[in-house]
mmCIF entry with sequence, helices, sheets and N, C-alpha, C, O atoms, coordinates in Angstrom:
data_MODEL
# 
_entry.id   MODEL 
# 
_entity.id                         1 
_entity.type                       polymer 
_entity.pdbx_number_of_molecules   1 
# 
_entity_poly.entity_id                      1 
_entity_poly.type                           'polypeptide(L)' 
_entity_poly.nstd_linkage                   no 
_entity_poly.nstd_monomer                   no 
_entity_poly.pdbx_seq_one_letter_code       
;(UNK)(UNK)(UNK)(UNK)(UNK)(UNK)(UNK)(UNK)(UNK)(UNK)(UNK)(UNK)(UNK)(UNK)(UNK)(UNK)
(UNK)(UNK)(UNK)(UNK)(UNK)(UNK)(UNK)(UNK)(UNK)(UNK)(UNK)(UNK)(UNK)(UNK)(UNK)(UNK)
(UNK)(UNK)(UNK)(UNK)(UNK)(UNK)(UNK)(UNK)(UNK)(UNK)(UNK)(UNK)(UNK)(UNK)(UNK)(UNK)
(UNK)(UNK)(UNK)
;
_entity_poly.pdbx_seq_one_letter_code_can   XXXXXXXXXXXXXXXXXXXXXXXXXXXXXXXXXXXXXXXXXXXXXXXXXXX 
_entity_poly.pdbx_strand_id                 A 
# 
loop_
_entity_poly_seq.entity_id 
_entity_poly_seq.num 
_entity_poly_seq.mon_id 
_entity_poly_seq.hetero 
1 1  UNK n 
1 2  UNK n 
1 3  UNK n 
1 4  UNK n 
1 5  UNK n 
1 6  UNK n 
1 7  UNK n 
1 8  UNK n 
1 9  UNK n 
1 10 UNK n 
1 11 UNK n 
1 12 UNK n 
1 13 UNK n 
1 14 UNK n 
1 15 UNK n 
1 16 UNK n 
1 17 UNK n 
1 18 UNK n 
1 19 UNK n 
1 20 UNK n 
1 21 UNK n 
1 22 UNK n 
1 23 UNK n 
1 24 UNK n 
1 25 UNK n 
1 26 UNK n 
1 27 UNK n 
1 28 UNK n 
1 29 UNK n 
1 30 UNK n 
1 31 UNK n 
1 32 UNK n 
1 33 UNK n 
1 34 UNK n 
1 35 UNK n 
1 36 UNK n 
1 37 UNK n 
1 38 UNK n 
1 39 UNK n 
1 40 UNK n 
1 41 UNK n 
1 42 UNK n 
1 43 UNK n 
1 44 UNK n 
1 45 UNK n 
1 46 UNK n 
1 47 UNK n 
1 48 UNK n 
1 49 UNK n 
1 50 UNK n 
1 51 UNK n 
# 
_struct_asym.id          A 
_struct_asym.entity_id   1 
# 
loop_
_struct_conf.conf_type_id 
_struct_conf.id 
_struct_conf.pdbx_PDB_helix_id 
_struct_conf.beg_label_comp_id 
_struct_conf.beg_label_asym_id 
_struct_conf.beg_label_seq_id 
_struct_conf.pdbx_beg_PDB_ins_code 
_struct_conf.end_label_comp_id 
_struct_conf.end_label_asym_id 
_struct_conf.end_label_seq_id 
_struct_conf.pdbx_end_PDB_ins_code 
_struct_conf.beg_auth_comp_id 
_struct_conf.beg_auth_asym_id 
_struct_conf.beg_auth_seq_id 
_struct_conf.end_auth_comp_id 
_struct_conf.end_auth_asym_id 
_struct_conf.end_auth_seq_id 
_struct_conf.pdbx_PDB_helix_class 
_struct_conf.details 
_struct_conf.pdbx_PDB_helix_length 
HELX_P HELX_P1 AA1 UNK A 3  ? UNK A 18 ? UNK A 3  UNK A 18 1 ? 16 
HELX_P HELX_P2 AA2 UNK A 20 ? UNK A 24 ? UNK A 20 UNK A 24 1 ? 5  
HELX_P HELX_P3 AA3 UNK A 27 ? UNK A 39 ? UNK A 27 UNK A 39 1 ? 13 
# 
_struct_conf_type.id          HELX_P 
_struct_conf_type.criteria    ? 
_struct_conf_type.reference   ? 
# 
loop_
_atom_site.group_PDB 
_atom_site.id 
_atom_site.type_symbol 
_atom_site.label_atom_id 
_atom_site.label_alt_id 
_atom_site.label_comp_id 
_atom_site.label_asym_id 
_atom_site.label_entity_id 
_atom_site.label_seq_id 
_atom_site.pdbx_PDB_ins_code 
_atom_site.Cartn_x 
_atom_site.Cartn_y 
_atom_site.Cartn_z 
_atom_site.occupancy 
_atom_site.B_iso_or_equiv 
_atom_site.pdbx_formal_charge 
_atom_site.auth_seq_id 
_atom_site.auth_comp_id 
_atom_site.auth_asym_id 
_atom_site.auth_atom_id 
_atom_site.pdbx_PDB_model_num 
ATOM 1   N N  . UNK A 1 1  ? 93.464  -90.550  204.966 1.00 0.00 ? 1  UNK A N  1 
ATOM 2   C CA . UNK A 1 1  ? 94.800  -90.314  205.482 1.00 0.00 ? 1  UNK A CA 1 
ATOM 3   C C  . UNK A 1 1  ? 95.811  -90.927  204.506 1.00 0.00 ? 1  UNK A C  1 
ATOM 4   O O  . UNK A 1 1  ? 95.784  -92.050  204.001 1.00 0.00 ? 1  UNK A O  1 
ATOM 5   N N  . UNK A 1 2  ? 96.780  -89.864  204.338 1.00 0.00 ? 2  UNK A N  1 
ATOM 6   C CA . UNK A 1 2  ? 98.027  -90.546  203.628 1.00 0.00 ? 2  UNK A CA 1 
ATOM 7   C C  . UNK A 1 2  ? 98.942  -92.131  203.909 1.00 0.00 ? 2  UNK A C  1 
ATOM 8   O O  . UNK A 1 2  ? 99.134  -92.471  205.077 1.00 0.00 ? 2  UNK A O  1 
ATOM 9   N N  . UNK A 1 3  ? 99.248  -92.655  203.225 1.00 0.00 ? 3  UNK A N  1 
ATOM 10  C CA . UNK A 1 3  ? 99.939  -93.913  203.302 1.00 0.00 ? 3  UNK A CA 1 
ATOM 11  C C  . UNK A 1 3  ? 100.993 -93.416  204.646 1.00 0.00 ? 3  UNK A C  1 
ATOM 12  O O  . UNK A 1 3  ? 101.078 -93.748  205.828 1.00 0.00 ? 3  UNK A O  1 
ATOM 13  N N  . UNK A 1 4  ? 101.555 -92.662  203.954 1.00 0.00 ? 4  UNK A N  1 
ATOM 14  C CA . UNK A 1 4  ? 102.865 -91.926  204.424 1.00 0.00 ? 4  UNK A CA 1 
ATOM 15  C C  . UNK A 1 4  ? 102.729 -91.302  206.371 1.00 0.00 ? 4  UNK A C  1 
ATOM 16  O O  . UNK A 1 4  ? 103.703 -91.162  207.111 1.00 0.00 ? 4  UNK A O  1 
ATOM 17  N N  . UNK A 1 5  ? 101.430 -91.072  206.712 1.00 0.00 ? 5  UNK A N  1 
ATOM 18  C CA . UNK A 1 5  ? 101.209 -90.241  207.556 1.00 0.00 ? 5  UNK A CA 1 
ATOM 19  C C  . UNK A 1 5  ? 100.655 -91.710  208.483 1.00 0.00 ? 5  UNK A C  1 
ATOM 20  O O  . UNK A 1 5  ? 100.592 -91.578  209.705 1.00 0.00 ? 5  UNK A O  1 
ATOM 21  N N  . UNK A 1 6  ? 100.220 -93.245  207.788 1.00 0.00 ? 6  UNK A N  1 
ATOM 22  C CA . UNK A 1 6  ? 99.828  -94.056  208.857 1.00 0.00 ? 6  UNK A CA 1 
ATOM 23  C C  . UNK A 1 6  ? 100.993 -94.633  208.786 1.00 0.00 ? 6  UNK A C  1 
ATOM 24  O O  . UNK A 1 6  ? 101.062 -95.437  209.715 1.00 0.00 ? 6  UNK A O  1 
ATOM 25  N N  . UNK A 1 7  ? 102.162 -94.636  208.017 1.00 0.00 ? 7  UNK A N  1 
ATOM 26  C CA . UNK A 1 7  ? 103.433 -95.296  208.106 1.00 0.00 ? 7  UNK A CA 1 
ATOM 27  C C  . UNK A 1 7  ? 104.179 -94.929  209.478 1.00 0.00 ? 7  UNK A C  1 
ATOM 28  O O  . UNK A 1 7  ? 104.779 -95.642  210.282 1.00 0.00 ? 7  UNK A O  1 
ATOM 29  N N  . UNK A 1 8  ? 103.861 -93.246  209.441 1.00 0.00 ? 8  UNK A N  1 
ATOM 30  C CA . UNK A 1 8  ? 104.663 -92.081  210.303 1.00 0.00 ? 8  UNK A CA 1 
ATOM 31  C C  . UNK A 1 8  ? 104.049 -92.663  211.851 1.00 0.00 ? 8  UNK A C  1 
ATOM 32  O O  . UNK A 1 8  ? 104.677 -92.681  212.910 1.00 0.00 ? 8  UNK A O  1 
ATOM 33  N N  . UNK A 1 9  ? 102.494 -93.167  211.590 1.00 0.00 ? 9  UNK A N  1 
ATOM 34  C CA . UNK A 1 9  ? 101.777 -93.238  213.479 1.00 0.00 ? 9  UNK A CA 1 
ATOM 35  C C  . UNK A 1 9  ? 101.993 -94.766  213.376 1.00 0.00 ? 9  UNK A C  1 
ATOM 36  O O  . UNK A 1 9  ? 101.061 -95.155  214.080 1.00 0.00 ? 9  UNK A O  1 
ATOM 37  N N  . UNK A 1 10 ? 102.430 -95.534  213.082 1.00 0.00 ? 10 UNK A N  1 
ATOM 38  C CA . UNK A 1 10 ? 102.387 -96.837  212.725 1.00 0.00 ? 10 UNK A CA 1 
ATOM 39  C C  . UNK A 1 10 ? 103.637 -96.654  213.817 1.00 0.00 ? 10 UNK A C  1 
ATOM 40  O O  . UNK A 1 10 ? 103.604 -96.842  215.033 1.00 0.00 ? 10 UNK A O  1 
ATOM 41  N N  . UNK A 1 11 ? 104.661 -96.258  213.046 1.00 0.00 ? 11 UNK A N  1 
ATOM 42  C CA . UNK A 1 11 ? 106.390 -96.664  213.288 1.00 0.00 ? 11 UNK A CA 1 
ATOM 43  C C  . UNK A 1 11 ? 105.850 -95.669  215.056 1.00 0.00 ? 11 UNK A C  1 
ATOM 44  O O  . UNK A 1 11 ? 105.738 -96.379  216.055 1.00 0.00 ? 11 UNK A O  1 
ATOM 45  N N  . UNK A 1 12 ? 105.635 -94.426  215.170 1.00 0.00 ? 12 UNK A N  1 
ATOM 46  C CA . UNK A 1 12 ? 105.758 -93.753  216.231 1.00 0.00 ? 12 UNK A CA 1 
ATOM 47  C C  . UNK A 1 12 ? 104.996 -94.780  217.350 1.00 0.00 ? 12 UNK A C  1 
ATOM 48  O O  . UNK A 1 12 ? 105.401 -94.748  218.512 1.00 0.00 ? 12 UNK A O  1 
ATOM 49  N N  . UNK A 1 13 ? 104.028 -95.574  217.025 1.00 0.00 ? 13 UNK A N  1 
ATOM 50  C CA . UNK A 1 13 ? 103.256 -96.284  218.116 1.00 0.00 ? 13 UNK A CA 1 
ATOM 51  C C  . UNK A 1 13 ? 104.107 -97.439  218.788 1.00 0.00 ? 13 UNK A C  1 
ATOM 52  O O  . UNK A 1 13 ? 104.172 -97.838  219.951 1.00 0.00 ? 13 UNK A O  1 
ATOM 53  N N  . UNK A 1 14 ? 104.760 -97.840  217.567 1.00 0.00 ? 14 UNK A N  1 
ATOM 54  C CA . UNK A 1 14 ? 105.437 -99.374  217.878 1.00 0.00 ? 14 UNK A CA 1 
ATOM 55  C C  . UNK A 1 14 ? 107.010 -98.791  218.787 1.00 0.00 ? 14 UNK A C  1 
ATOM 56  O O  . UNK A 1 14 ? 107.606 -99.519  219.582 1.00 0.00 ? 14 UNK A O  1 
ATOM 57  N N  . UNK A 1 15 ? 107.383 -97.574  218.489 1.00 0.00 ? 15 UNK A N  1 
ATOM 58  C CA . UNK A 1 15 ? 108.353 -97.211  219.152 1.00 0.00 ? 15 UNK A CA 1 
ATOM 59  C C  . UNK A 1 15 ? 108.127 -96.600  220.832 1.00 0.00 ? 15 UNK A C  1 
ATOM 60  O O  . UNK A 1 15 ? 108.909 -96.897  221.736 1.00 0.00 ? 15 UNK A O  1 
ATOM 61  N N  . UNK A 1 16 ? 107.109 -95.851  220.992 1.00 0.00 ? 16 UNK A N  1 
ATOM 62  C CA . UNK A 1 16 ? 106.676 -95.946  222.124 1.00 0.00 ? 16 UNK A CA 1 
ATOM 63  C C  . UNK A 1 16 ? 105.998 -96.965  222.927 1.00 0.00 ? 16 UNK A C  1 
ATOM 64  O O  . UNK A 1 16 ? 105.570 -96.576  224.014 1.00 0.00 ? 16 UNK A O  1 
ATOM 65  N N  . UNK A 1 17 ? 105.794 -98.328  222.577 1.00 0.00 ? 17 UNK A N  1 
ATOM 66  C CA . UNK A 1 17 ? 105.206 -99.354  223.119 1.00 0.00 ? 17 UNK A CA 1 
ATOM 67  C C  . UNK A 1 17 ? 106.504 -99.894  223.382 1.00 0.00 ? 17 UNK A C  1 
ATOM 68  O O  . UNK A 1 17 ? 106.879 -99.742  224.544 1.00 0.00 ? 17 UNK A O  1 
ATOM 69  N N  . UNK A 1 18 ? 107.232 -100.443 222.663 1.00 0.00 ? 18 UNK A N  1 
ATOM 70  C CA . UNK A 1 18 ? 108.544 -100.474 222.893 1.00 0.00 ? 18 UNK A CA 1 
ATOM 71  C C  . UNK A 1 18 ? 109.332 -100.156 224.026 1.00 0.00 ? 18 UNK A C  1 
ATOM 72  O O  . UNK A 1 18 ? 109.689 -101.072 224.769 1.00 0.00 ? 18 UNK A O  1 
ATOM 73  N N  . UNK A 1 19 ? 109.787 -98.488  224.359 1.00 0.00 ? 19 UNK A N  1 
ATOM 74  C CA . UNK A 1 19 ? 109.870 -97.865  225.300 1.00 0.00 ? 19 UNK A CA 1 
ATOM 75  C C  . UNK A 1 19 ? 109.471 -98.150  226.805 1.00 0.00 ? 19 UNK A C  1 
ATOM 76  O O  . UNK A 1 19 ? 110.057 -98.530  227.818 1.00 0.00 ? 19 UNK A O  1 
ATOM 77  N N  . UNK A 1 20 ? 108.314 -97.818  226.488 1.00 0.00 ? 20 UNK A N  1 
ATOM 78  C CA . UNK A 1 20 ? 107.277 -98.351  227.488 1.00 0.00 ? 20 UNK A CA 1 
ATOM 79  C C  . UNK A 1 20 ? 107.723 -99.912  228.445 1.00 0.00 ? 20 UNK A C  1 
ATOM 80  O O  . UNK A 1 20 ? 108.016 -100.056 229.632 1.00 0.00 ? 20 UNK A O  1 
ATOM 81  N N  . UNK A 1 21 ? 107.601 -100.960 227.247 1.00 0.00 ? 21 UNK A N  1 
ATOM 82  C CA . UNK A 1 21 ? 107.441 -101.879 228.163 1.00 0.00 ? 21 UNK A CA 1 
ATOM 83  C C  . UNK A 1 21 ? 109.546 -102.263 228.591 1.00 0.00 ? 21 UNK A C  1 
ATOM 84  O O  . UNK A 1 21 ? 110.020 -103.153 229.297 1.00 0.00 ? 21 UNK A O  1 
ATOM 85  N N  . UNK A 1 22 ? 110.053 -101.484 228.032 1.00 0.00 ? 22 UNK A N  1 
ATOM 86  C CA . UNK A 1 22 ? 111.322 -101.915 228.740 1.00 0.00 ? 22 UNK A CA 1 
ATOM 87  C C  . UNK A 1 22 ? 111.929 -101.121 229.791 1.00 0.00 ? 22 UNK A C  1 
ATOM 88  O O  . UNK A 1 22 ? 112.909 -101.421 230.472 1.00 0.00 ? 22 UNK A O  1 
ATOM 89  N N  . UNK A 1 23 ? 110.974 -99.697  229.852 1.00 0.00 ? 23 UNK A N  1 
ATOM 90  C CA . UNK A 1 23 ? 110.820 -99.022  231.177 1.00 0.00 ? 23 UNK A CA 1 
ATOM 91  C C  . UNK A 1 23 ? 110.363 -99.881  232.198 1.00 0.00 ? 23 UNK A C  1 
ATOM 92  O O  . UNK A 1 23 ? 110.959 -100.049 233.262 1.00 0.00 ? 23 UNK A O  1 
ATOM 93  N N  . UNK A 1 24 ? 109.079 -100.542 231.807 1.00 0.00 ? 24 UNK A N  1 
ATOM 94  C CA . UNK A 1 24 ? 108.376 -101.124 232.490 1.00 0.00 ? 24 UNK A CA 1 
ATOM 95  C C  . UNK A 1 24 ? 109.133 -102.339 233.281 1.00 0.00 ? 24 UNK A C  1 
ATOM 96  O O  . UNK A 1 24 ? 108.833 -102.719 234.413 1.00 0.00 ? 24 UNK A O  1 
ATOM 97  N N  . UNK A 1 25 ? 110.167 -102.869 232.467 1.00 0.00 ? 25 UNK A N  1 
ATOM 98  C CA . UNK A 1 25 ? 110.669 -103.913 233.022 1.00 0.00 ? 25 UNK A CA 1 
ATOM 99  C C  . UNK A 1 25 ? 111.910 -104.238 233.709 1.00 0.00 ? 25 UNK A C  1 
ATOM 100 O O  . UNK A 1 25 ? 112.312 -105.309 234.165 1.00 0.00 ? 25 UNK A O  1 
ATOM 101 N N  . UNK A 1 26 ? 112.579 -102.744 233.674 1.00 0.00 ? 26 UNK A N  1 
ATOM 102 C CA . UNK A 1 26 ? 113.879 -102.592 234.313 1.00 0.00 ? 26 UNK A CA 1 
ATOM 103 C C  . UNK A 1 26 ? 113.512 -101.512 235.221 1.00 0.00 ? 26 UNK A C  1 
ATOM 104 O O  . UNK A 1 26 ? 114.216 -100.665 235.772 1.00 0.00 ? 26 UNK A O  1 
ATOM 105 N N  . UNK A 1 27 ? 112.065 -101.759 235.263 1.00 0.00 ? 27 UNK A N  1 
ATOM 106 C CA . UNK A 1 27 ? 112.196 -100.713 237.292 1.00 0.00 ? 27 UNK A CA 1 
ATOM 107 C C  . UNK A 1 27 ? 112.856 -101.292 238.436 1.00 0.00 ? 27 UNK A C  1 
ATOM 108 O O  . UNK A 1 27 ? 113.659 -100.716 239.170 1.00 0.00 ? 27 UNK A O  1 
ATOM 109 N N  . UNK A 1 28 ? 112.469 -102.424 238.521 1.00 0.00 ? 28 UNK A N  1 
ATOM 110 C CA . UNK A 1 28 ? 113.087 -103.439 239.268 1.00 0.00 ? 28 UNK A CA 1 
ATOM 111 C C  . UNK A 1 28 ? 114.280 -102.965 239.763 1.00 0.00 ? 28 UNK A C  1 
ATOM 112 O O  . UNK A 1 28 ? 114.576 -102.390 240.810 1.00 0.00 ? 28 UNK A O  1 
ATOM 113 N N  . UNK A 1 29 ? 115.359 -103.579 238.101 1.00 0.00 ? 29 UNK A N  1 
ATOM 114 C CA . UNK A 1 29 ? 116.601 -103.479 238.427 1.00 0.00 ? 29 UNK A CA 1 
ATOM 115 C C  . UNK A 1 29 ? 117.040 -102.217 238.918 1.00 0.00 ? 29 UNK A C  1 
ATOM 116 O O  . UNK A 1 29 ? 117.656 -102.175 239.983 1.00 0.00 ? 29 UNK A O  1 
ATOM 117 N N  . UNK A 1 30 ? 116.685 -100.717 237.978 1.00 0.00 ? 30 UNK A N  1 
ATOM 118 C CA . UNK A 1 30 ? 117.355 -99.671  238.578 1.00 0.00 ? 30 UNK A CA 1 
ATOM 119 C C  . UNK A 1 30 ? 117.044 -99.480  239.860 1.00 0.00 ? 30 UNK A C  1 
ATOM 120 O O  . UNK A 1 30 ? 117.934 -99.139  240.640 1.00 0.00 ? 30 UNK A O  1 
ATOM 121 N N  . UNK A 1 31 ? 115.460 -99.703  240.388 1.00 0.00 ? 31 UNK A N  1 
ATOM 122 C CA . UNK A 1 31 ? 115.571 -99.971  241.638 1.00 0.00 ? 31 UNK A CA 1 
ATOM 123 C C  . UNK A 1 31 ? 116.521 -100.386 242.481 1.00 0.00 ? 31 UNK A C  1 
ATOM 124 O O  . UNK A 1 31 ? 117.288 -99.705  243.162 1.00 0.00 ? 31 UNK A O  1 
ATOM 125 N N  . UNK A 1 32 ? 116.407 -101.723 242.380 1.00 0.00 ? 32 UNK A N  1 
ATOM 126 C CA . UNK A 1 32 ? 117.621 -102.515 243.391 1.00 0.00 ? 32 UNK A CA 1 
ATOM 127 C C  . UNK A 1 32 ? 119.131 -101.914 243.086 1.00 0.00 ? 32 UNK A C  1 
ATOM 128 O O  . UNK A 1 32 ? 119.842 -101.946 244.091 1.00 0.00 ? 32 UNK A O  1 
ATOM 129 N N  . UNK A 1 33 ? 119.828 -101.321 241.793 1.00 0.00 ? 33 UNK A N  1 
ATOM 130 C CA . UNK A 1 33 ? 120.735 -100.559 241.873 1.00 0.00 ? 33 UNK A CA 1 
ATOM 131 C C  . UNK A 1 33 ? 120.484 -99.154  242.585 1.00 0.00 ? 33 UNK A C  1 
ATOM 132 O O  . UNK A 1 33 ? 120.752 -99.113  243.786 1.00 0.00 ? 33 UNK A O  1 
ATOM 133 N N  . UNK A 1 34 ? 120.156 -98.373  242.172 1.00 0.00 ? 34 UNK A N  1 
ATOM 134 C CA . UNK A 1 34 ? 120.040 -97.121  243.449 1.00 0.00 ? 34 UNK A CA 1 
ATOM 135 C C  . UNK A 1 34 ? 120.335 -97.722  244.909 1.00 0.00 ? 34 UNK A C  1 
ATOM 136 O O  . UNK A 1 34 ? 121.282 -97.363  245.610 1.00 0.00 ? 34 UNK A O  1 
ATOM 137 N N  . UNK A 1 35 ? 119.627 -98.444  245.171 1.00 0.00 ? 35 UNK A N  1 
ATOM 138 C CA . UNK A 1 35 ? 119.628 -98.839  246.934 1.00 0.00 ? 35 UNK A CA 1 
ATOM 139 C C  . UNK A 1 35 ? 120.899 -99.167  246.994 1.00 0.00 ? 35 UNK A C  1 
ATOM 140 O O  . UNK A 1 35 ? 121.762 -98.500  247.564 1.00 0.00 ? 35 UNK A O  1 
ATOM 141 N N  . UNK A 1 36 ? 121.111 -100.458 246.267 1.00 0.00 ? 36 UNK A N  1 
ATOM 142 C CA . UNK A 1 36 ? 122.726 -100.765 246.753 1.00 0.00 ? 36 UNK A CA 1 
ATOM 143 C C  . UNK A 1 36 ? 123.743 -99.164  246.853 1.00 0.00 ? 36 UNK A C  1 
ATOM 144 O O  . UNK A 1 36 ? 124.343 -98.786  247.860 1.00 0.00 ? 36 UNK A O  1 
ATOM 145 N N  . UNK A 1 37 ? 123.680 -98.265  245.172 1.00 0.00 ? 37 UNK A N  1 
ATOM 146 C CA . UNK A 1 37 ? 124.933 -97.392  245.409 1.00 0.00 ? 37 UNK A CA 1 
ATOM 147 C C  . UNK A 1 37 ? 124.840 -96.113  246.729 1.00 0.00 ? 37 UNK A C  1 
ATOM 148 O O  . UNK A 1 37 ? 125.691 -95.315  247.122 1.00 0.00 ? 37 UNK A O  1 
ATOM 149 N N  . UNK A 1 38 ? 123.281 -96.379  247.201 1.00 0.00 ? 38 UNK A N  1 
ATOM 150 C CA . UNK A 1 38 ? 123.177 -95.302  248.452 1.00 0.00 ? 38 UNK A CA 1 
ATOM 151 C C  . UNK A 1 38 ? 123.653 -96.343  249.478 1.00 0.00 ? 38 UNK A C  1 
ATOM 152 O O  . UNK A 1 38 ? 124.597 -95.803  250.054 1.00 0.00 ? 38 UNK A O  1 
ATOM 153 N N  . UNK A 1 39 ? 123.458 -97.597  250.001 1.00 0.00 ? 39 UNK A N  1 
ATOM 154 C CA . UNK A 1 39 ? 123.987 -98.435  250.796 1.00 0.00 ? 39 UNK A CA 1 
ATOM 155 C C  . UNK A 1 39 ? 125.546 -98.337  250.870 1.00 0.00 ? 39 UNK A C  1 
ATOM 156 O O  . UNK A 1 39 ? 126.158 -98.078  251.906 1.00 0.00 ? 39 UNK A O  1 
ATOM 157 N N  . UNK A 1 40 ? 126.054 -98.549  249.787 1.00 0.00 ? 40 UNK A N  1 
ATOM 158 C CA . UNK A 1 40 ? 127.524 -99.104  250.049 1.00 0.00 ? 40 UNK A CA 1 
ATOM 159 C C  . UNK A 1 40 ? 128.262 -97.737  250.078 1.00 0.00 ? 40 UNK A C  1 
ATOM 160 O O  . UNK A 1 40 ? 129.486 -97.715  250.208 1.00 0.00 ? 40 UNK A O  1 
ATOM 161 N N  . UNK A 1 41 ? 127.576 -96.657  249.965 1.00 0.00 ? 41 UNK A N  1 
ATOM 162 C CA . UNK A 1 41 ? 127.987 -95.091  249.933 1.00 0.00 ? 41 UNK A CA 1 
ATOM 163 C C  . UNK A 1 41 ? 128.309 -94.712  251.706 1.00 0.00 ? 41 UNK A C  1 
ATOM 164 O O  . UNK A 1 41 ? 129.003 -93.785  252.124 1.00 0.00 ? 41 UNK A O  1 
ATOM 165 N N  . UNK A 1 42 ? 127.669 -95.603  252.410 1.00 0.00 ? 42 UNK A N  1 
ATOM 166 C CA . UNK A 1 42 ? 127.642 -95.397  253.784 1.00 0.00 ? 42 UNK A CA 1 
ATOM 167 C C  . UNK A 1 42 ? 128.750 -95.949  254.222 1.00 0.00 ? 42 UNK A C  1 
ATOM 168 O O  . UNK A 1 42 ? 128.835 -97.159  254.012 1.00 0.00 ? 42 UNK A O  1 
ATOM 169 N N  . UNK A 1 43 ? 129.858 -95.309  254.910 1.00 0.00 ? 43 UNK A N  1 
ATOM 170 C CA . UNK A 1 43 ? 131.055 -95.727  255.439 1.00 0.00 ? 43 UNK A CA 1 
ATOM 171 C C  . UNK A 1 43 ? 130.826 -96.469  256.379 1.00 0.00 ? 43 UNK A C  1 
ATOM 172 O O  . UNK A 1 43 ? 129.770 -96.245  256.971 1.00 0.00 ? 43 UNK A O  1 
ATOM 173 N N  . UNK A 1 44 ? 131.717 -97.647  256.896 1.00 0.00 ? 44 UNK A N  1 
ATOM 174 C CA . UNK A 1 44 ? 131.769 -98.893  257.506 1.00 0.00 ? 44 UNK A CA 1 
ATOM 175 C C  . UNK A 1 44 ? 132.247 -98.101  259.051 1.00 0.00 ? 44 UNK A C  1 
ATOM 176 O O  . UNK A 1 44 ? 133.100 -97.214  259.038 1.00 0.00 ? 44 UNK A O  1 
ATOM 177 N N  . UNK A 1 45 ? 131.632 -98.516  260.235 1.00 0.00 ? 45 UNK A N  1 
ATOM 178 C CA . UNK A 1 45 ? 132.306 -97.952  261.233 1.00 0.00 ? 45 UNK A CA 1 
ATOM 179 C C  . UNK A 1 45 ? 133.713 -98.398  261.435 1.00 0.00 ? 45 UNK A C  1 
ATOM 180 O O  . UNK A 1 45 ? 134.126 -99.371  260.805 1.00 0.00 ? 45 UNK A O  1 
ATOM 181 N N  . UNK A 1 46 ? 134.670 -97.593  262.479 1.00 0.00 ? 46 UNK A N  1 
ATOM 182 C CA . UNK A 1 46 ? 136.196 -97.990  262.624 1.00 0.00 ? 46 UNK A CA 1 
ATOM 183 C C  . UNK A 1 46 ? 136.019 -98.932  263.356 1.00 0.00 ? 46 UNK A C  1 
ATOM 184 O O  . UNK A 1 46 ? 135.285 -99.010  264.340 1.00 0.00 ? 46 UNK A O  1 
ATOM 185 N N  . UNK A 1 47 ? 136.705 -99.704  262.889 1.00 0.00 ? 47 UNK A N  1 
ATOM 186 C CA . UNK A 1 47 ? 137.756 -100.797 263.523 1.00 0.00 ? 47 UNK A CA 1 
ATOM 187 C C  . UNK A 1 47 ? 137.129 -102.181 262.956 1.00 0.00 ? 47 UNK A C  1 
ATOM 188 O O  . UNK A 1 47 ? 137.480 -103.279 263.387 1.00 0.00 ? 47 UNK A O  1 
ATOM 189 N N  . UNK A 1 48 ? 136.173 -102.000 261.950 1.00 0.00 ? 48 UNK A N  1 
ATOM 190 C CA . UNK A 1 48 ? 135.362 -103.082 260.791 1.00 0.00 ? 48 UNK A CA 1 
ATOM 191 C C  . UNK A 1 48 ? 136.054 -104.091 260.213 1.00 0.00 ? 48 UNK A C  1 
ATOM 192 O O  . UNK A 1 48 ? 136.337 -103.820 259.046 1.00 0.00 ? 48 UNK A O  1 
ATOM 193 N N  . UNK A 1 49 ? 136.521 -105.383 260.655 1.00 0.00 ? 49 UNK A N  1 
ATOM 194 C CA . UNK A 1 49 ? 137.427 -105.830 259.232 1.00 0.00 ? 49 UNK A CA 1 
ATOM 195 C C  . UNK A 1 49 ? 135.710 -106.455 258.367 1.00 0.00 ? 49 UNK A C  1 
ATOM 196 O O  . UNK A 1 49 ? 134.628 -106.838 258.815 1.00 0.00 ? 49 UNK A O  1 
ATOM 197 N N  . UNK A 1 50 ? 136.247 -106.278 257.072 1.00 0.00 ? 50 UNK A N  1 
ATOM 198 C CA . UNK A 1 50 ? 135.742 -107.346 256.113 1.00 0.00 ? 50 UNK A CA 1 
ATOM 199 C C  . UNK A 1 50 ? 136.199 -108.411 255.582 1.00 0.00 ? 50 UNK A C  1 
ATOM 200 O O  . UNK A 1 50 ? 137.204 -108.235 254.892 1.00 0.00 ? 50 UNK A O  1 
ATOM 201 N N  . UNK A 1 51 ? 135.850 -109.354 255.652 1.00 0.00 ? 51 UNK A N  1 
ATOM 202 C CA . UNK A 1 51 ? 136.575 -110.638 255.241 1.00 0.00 ? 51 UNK A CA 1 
ATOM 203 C C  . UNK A 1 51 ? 135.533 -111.686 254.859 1.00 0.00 ? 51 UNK A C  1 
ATOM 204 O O  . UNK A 1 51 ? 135.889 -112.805 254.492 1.00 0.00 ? 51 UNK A O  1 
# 
């Protein structure tokens, strides 16, 4: 195999591992964001104060 062609699966591996684990590590958060913006999407019944 060419220099050039393990340079090419070299760089492509380290970039999808990459990927990967910072998918991996912000499920969490987008998690817990979704919930909140469907939560606070729900109107407060009348006559609610917030304070």
């Amino acid at each position: 195999m060419n220099n050039k062609y393990k340079l090419l699966l070299l760089a492509a591996l380290v970039i999808t591992i990459s990927w990967a684990t910072v998918h991996f590590f912000n499920h969490d958060k987008r998690t817990a964001k979704d919930f909140a913006e469907e939560f606070y999407a729900i109107p407060l019944p009348p006559k609610t104060k917030v304070g």
